[in-house]
Structure formats: structure tokens, C-alpha cells
Backbone as CSV, one residue per row, in Angstrom:
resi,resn,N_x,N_y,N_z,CA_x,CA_y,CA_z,C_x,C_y,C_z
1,UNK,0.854,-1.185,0.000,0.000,0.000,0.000,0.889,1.233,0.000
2,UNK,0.611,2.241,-0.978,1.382,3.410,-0.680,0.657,4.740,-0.626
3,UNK,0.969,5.888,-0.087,0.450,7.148,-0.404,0.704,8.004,-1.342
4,UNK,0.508,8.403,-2.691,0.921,9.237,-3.608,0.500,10.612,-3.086
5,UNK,0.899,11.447,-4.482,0.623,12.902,-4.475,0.893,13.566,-5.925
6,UNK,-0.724,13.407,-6.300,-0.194,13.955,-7.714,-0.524,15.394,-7.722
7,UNK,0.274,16.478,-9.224,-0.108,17.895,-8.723,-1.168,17.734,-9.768
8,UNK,-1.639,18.993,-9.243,-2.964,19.321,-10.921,-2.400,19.805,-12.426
9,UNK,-2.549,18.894,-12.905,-2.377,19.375,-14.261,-3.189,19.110,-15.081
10,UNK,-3.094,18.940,-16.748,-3.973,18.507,-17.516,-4.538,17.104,-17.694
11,UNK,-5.269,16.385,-17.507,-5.638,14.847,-17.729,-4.783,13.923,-18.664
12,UNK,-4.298,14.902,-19.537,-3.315,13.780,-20.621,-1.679,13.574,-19.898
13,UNK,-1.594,14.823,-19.065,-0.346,14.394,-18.462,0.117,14.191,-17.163
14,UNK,-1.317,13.978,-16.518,-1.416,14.128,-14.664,-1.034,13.198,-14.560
15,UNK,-0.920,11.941,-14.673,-0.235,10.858,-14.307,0.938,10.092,-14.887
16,UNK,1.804,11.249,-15.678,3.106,10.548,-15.362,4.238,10.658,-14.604
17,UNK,5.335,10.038,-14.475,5.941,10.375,-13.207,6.497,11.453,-12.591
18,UNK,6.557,12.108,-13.469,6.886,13.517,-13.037,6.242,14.463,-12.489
19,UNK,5.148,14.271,-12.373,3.842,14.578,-12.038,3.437,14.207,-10.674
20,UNK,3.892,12.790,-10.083,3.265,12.343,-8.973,4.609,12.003,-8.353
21,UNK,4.240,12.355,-6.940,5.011,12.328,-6.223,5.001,11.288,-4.782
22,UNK,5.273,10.114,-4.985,5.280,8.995,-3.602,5.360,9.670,-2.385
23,UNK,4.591,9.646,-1.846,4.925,10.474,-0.031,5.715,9.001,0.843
24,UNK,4.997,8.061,0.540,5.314,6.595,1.568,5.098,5.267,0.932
25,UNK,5.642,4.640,1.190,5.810,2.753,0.674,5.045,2.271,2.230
26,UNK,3.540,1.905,2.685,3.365,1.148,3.775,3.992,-0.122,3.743
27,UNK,4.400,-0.750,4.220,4.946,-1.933,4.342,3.870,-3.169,4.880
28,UNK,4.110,-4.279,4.343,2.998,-5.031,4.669,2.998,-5.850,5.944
29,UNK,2.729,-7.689,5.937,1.583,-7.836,4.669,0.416,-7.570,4.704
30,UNK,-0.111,-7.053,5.850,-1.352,-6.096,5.724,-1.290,-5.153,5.852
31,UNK,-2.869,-4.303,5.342,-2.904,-2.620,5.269,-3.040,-2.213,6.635
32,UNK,-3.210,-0.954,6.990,-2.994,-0.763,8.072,-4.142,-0.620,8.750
33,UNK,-4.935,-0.909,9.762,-6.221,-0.698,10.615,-6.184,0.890,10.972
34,UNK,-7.674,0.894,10.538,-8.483,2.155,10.826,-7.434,3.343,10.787
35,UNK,-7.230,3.943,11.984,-6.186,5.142,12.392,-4.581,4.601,12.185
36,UNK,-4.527,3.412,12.163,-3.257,3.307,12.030,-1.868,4.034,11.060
37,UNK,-3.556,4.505,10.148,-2.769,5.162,8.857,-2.224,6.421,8.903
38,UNK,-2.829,6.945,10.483,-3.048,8.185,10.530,-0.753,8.431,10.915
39,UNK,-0.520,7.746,11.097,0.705,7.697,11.617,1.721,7.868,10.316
40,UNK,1.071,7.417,9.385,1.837,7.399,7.936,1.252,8.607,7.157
41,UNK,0.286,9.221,7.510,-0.498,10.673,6.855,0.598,11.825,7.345
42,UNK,0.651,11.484,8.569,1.236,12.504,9.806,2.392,13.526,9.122
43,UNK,3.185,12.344,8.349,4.635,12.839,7.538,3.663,13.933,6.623
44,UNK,3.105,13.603,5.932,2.632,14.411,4.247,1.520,15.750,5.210
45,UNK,1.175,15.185,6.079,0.280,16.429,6.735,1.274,17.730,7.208
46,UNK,2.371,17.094,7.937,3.198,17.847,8.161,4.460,18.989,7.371
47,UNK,4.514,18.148,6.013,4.940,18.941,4.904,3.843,19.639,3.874
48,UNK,2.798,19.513,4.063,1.712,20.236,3.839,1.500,21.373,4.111
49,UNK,1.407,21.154,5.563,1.345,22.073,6.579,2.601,23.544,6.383
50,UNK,3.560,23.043,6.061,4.688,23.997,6.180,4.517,24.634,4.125
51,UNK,4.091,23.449,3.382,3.957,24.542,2.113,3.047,25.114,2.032
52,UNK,1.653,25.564,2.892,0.880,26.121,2.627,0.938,27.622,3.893
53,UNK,1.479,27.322,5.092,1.485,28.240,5.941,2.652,28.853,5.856
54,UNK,3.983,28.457,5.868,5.105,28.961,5.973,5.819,29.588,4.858
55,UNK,6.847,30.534,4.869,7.724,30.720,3.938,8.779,29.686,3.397
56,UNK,7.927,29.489,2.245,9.165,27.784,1.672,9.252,28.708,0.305
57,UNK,10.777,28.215,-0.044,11.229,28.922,-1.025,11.778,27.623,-1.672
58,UNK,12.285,27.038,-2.598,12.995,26.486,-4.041,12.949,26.900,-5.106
59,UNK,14.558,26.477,-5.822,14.157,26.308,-7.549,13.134,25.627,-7.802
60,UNK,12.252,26.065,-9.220,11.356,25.641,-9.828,12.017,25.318,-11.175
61,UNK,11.462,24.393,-12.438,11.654,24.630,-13.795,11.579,26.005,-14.555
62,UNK,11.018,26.958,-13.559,11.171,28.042,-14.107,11.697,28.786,-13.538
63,UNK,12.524,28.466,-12.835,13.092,29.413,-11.768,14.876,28.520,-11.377
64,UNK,15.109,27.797,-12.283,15.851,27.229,-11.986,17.172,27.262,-10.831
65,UNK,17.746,28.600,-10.940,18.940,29.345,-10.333,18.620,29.840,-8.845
66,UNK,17.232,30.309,-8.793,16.868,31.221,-8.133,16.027,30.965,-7.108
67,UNK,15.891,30.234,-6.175,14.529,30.228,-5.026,13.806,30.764,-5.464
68,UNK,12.633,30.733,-5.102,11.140,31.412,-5.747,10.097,30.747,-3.987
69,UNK,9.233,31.819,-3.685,8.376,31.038,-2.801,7.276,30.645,-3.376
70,UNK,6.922,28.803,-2.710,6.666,27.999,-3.582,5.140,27.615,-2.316
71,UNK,4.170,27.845,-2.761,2.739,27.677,-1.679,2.038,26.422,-2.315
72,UNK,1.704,25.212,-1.399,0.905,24.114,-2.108,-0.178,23.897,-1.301
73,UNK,-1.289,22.836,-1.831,-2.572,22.480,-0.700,-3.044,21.320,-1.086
74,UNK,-3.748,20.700,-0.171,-4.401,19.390,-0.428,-5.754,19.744,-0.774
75,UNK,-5.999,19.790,-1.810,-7.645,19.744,-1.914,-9.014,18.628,-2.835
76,UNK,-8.380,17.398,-2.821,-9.238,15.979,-3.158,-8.100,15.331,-2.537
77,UNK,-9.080,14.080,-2.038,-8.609,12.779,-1.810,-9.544,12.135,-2.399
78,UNK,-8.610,11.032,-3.764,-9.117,10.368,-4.001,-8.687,8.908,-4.184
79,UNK,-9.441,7.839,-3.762,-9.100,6.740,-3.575,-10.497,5.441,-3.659
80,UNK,-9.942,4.555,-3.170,-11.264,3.494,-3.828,-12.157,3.797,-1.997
81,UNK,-13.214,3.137,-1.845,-14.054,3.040,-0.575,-13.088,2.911,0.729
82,UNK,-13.089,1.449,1.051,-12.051,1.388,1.599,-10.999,2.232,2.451
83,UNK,-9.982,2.517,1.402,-9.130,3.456,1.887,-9.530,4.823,1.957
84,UNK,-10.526,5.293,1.216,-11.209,6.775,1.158,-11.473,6.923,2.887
85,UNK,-12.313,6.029,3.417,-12.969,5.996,4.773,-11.412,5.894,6.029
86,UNK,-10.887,5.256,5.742,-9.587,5.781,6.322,-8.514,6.628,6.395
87,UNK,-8.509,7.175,5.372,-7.147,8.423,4.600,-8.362,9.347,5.548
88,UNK,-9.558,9.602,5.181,-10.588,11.077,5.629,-11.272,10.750,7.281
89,UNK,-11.240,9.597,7.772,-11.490,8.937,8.984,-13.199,9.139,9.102
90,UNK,-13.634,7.978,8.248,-15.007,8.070,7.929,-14.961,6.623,8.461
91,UNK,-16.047,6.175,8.617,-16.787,4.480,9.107,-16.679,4.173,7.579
92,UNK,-16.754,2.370,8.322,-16.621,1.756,6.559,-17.838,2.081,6.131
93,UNK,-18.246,1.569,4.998,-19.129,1.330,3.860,-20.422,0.539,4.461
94,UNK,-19.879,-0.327,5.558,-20.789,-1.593,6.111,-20.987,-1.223,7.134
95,UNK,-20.704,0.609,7.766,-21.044,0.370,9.277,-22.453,1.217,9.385
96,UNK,-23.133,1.559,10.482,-24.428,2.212,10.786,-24.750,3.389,9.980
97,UNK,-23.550,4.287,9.955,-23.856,5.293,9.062,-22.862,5.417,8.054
98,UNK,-22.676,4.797,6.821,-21.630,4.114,6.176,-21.719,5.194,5.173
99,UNK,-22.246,6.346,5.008,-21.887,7.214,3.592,-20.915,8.661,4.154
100,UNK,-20.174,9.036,3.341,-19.347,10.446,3.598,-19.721,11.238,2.940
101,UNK,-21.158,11.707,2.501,-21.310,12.730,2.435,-22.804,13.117,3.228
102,UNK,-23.436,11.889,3.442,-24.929,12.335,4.459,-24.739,11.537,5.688
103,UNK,-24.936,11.532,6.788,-25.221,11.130,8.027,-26.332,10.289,8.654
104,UNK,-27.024,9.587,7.009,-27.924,8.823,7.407,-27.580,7.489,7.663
105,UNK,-28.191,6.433,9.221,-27.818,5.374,9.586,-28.772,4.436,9.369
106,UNK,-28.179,3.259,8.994,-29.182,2.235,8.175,-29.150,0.831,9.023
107,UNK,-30.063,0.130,9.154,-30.438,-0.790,10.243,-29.168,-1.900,9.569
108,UNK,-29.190,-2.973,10.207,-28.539,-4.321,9.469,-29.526,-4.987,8.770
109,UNK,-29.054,-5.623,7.909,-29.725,-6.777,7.325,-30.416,-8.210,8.495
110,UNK,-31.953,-8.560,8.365,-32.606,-9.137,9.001,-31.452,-10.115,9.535
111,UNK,-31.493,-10.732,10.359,-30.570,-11.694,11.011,-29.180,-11.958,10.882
112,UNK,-28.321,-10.611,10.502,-26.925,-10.241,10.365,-26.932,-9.236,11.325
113,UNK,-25.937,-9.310,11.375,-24.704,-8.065,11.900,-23.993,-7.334,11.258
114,UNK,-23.494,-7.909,9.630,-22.453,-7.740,8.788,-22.978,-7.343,7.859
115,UNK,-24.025,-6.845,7.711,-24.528,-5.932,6.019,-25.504,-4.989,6.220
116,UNK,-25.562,-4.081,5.750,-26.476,-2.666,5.742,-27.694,-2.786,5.028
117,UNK,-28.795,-2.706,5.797,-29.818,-2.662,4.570,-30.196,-1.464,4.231
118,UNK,-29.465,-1.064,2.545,-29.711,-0.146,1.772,-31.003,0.568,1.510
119,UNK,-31.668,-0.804,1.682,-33.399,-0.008,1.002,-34.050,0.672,1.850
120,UNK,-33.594,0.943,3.232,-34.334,1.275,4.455,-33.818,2.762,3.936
121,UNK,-35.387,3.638,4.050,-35.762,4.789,4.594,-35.163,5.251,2.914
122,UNK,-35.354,4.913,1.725,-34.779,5.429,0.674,-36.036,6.261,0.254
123,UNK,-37.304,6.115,0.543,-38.560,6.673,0.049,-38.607,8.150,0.903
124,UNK,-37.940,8.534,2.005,-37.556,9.558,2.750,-36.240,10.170,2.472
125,UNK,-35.314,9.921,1.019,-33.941,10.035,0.972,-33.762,12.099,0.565
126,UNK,-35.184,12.538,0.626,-35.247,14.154,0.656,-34.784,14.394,1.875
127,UNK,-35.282,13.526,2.928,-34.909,14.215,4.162,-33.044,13.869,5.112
128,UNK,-32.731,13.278,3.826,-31.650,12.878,4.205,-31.001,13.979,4.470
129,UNK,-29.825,14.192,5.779,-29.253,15.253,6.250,-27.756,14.800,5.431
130,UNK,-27.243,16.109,5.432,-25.928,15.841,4.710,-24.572,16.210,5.756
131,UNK,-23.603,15.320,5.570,-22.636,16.277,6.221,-22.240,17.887,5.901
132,UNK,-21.820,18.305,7.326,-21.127,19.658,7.028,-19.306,19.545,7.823
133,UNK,-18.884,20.489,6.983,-17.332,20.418,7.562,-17.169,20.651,8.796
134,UNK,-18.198,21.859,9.174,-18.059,22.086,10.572,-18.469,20.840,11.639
135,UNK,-19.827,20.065,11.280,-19.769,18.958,12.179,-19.365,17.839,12.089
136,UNK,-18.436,17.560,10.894,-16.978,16.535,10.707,-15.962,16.904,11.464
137,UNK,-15.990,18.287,11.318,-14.887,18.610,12.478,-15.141,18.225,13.873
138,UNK,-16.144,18.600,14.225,-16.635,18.481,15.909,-16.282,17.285,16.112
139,UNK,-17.405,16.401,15.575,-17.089,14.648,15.712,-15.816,14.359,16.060
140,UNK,-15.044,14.673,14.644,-13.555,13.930,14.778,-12.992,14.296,16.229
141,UNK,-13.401,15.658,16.520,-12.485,16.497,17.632,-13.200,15.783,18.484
142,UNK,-14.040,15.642,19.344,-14.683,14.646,20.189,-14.058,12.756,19.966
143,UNK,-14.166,12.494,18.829,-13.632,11.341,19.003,-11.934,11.512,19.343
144,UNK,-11.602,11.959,19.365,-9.804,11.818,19.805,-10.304,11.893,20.939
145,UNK,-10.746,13.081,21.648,-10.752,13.182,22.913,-11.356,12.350,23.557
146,UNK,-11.867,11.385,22.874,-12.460,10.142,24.209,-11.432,9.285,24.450
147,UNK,-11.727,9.065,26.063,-10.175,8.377,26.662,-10.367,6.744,27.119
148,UNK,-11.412,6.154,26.102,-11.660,4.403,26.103,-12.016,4.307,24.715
149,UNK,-11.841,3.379,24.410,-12.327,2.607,23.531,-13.829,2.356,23.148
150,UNK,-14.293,2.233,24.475,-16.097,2.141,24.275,-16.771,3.482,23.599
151,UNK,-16.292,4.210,24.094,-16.074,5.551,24.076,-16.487,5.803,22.230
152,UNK,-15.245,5.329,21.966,-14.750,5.915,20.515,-15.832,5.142,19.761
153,UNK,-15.988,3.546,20.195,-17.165,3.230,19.133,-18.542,3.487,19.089
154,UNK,-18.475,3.860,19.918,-19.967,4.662,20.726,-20.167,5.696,19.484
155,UNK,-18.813,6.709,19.383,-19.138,7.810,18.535,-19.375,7.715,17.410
156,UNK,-18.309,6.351,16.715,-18.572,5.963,15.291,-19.731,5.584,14.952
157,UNK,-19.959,4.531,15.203,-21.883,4.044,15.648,-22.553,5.126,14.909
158,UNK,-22.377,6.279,16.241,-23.600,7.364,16.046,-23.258,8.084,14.770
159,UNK,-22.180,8.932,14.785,-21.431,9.618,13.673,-20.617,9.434,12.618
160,UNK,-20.379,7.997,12.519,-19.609,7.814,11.370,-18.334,8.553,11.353
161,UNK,-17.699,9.325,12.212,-16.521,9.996,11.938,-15.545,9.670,12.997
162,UNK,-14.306,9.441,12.495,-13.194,9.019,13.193,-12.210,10.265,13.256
163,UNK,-11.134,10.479,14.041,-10.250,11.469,13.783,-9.038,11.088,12.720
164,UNK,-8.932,11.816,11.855,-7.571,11.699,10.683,-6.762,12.726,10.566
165,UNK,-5.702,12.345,10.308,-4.316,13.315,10.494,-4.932,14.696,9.644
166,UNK,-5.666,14.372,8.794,-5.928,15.363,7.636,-6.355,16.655,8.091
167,UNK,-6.978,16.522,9.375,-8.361,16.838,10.449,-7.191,17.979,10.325
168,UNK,-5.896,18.338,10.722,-5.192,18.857,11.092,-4.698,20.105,9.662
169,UNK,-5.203,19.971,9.207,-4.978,20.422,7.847,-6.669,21.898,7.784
170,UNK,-6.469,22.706,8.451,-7.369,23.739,8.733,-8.373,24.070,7.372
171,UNK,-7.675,24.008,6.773,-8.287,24.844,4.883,-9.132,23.543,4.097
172,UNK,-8.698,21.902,4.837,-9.622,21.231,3.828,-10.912,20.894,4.626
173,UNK,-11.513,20.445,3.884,-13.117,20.035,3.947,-13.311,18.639,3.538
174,UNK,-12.903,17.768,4.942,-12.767,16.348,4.039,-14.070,15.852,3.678
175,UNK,-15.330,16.552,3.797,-16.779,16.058,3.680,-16.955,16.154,2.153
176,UNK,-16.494,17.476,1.463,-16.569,17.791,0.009,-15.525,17.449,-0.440
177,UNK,-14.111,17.416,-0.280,-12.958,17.253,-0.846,-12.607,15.334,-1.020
178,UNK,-13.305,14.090,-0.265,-13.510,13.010,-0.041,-14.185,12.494,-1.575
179,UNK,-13.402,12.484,-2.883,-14.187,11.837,-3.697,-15.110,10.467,-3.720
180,UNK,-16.045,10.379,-4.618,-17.063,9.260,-4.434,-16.277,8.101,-5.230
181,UNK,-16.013,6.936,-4.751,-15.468,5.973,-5.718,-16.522,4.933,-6.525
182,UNK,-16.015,5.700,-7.880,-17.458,5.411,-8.751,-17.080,3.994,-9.032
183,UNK,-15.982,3.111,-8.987,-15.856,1.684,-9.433,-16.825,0.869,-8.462
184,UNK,-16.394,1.259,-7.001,-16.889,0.278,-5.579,-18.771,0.983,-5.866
185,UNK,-18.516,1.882,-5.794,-19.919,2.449,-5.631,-20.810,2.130,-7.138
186,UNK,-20.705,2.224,-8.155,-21.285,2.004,-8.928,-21.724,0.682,-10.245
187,UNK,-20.511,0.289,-10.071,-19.676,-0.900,-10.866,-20.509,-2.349,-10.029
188,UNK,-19.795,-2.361,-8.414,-20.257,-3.192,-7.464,-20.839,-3.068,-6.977
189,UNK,-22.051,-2.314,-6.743,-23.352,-1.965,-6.485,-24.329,-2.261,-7.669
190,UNK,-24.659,-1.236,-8.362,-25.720,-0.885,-9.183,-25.496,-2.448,-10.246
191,UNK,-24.327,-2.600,-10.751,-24.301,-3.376,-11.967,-24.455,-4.641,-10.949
192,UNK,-24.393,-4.722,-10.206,-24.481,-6.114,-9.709,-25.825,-6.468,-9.025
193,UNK,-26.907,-5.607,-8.951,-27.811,-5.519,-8.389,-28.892,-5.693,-9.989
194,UNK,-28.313,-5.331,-10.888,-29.295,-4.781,-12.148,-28.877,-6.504,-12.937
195,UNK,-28.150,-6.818,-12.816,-28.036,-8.689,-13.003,-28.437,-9.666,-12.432
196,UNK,-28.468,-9.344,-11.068,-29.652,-10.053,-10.031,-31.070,-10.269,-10.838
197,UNK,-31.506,-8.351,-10.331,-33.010,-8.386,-10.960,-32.787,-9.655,-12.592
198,UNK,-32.222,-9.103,-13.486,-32.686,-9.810,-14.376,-32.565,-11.310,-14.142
199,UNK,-31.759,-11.817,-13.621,-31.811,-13.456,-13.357,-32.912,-13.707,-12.450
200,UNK,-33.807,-12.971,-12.227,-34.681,-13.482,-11.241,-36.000,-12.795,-11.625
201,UNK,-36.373,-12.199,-12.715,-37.529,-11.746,-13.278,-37.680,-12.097,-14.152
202,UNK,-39.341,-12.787,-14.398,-39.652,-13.318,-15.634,-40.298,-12.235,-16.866
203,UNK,-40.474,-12.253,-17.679,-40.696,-11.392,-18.906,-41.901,-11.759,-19.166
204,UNK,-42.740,-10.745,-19.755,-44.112,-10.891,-19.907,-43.907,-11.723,-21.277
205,UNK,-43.392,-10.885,-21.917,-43.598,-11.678,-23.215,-43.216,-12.945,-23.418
206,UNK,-42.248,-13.048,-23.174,-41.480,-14.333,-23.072,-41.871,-15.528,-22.329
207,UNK,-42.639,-15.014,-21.246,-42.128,-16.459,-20.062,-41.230,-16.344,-19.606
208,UNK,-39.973,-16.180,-19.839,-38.595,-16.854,-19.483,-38.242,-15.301,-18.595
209,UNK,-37.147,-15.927,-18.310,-35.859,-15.072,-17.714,-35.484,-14.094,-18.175
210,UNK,-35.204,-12.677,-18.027,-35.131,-11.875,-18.987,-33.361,-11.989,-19.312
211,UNK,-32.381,-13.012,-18.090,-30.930,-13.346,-18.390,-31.267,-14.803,-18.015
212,UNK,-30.767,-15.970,-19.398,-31.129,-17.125,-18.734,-30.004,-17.606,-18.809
213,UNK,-29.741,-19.038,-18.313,-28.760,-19.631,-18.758,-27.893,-19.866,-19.825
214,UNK,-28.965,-19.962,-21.095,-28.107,-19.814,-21.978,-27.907,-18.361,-22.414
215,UNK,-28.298,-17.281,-22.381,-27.552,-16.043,-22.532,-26.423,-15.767,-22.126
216,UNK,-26.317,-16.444,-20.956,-24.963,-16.098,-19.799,-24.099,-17.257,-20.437
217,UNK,-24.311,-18.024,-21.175,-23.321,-19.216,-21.716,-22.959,-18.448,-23.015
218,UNK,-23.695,-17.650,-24.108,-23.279,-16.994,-25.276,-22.880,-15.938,-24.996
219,UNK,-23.268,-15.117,-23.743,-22.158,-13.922,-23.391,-20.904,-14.537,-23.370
220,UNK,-20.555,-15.437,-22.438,-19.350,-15.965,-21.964,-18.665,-16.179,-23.023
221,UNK,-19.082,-16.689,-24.422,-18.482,-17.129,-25.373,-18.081,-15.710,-26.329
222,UNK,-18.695,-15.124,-26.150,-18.363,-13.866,-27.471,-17.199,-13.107,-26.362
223,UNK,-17.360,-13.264,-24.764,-15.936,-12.632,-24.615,-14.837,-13.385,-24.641
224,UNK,-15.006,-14.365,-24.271,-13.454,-15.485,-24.630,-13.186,-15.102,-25.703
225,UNK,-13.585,-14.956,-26.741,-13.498,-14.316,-28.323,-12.752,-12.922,-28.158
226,UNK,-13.129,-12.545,-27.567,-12.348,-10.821,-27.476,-11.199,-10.821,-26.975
227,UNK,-10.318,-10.190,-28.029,-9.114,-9.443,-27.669,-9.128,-8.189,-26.944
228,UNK,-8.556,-8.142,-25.864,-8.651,-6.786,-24.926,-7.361,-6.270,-25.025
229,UNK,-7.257,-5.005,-24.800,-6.141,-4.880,-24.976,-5.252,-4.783,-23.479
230,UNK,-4.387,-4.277,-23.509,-3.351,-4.673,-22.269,-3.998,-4.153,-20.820
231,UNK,-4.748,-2.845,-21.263,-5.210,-2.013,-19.671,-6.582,-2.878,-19.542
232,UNK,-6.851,-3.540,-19.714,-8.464,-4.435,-19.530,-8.103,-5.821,-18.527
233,UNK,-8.840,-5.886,-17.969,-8.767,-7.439,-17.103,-9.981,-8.097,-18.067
234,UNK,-9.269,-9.523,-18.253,-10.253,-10.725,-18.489,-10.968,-11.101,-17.936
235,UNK,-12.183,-11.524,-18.000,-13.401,-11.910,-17.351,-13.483,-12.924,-16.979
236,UNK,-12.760,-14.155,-17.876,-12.727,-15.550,-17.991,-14.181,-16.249,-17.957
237,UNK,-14.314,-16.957,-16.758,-15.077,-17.328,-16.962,-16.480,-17.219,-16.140
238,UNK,-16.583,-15.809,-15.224,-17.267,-15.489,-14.602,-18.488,-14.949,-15.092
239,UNK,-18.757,-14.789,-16.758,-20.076,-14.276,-16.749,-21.175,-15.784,-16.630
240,UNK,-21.099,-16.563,-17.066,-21.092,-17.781,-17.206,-21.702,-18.244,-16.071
241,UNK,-20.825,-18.012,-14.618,-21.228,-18.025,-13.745,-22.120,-17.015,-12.274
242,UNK,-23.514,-16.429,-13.406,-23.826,-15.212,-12.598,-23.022,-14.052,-12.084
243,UNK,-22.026,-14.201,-13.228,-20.807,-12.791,-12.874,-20.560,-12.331,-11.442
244,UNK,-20.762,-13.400,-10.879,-19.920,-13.885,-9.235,-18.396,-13.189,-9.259
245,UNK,-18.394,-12.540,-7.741,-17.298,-12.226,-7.391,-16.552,-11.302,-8.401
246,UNK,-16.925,-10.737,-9.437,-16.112,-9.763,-10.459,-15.482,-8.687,-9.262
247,UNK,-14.057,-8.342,-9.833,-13.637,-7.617,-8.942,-13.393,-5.693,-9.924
248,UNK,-13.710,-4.832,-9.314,-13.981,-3.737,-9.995,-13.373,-3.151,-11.378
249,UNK,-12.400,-4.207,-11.754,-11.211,-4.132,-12.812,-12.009,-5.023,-13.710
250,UNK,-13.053,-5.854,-13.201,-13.286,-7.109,-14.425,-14.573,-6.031,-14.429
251,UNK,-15.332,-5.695,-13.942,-16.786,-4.635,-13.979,-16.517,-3.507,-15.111
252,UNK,-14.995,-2.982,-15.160,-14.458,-1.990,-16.219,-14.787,-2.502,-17.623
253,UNK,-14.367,-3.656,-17.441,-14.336,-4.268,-18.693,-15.788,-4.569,-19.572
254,UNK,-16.663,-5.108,-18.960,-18.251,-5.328,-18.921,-18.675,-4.001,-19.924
255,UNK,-18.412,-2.865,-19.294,-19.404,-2.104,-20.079,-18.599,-1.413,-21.496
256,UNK,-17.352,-1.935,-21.549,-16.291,-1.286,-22.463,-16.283,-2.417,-23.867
């Protein structure tokens, strides 16, 4: 796992290396739990901190010879679910109030613990309250300051907000600046929900399935047939099998 830092430039050339800048290599073999990350932010918060408040001077490419004062800022984080909810110190995806940009909390799934039921209270989703920076801030600042553990999950529970190094960073707004990750969120959500329905609804006209078995056997076959090119993941043989388990790289591929 690592932390980048790319600057803003144009889309055709924001991501080459000259462009992005590695802050940290985490070391494995696992990622790091919840706040843990906050310890590896701490470094990039802290040189943040000094190019946006302080007098920092260097050569530039255009300034080669000469110091020049040089002012920078963090303003998106973007990353997949997951790590989004940890880099900005948000609750996962799966907890009570699992979204970063509204504050609405969603029951569990009937006889789980471990899944959110989405459909609850969506016919009321006008009255959904949204976060604000100011009470992301509060939260976070309240959650540090609790001095147990019970404490802290107590707050997440209610608020969904954890404290993150970022918190420390006065000028951002991790509520608006927290991009939406359209692969996890849309790809593995919606497309996987809209393949369900059809394997499980019958067609007026038809009778049948509106995706039956054999559709999902002649999909499967016209992509084994396809040449993809190098940036595409293969599907193999997962449409075949109710396009089970696709991981957000094989979902890219689907609609391309």
C-alpha cells in the first residue's frame, strides 16, 4: 500500500511520473487498521502544513537558479471506498452510518450483523441530512478526545466519523474534498444488483428469464473471443457463472 501525491495538471499528463510524487511505501503484509494510517499521513500532513502556511522557497523549472516562494494544498482525496474511509477517517461502507457525504444510519440486514440494509428509509432520501465540515470537524475532535475505547465506538456508531491526520490540515473540507469511488460504488453496487433483478424476473412476453442460462453461456463465449487490450482485465469465466465475485477491474471491462 502506498500514499501518492499527484499535482494538478492537464488529464493527458497528470499521471506521469513527473507529475506524482510517492509520499510513503506502507509496508505489509497487511494494510494498516483504521487510524493506524493516521501515523503514515502525519509525515505528508506535516509537509503540507509547512507549504501552505510557511515561507518555503525552491528552484522551480522556471526558476531554476533562483529560489522562488513555492505555496501548495491538499484539496481531493481520491481513492477506492475502503481506503477513502480511512485516509478522511469516515466508518466503513458496512457500518451504521456508512456514507461520507450524508449522516444517514441504516439498520442491518434481518438476522446479520455484517450488512447494511440499503433499502431502508430510501422513500424519505429528501430528508436525508448531509454532512457539514463544521460537524466533521466536531465529531472527529470529540472522538480523539475520548479516553476508552467504548467511548470511541460509541461515537462511530452514532457519527460515522473518526479522527484523521488530515483533520489537522485547517483549509480542507474532508466532507466535500472526499471523492465518491465510482468503481466500488457504482460498478459493485448498481451493476451487480441490475443482473440479479434480471436473473430473477420473468418477462411478460417471453415467459422466461429476462438473463437465462443460456444467454450467460453466449455472453461468456463472445468474450473469450475478445481481444482486450493490455489495460483491460479478463473476465474468464465469470459471466457464465452469474458474474460472481467480479472484482472492480473485471466490472471496467463489462461495459467497455
Amino acid at each position: 500500500m502506498s500514499i501518492g501525491f499527484n499535482l494538478q495538471k492537464e488529464p493527458s499528463i497528470r499521471y506521469k511520473k513527473e507529475n506524482i510524487i510517492l509520499v510513503c511505501v506502507i509496508p505489509g503484509p497487511k494494510e494498516p487498521k483504521d487510524t493506524q494510517i493516521n501515523n503514515y499521513l502525519q509525515v505528508l500532513v506535516n509537509d503540507l502544513k509547512e507549504l501552505y502556511y510557511d515561507d518555503f522557497f525552491t528552484c522551480t523549472a522556471e526558476s531554476p537558479n533562483v529560489p522562488v516562494p513555492v505555496r501548495a494544498a491538499l484539496f481531493l482525496i481520491a481513492c477506492d471506498i475502503p481506503a477513502s474511509r480511512k485516509v478522511s477517517g469516515f466508518t466503513s461502507f458496512n457500518a451504521t452510518v456508512p456514507c461520507n457525504k450524508c449522516s444517514t444510519a441504516f439498520p442491518a440486514r434481518y438476522n446479520t450483523h455484517l450488512q447494511r440494509d440499503f433499502s431502508f428509509g430510501l422513500e424519505d432520501i429528501d430528508a436525508w441530512s448531509l454532512r457539514t465540515n463544521i460537524e466533521n470537524r466536531y465529531h472527529a475532535k470529540n472522538w480523539k478526545e475520548a479516553t476508552t475505547k467504548r467511548q470511541r465506538a460509541d461515537l462511530e456508531q452514532k457519527y460515522g466519523t473518526r479522527f484523521s491526520a488530515l483533520h489537522d490540515l485547517e483549509y480542507l473540507d474532508l466532507v466535500r474534498c472526499t471523492a465518491i469511488d465510482p468503481m466500488h460504488g457504482l460498478f459493485l453496487g448498481t451493476a451487480k444488483k441490475m443482473v440479479k433483478i434480471w436473473r430473477t424476473t420473468i418477462c411478460d412476453l417471453t415467459h422466461e428469464l429476462y438473463l437465462t442460462d443460456a444467454d450467460l453461456k453466449e455472453m461468456q463465449k463472445e468474450a473469450n473471443d475478445i481481444i482486450l487490450p493490455a489495460q483491460y482485465t479478463p473476465i474468464n469465466q465469470k459471466i457464465a457463472s452469474d458474474f460472481s465475485d467480479l472484482k472492480a477491474d473485471e466490472w471496467r471491462t463489462c461495459p467497455s
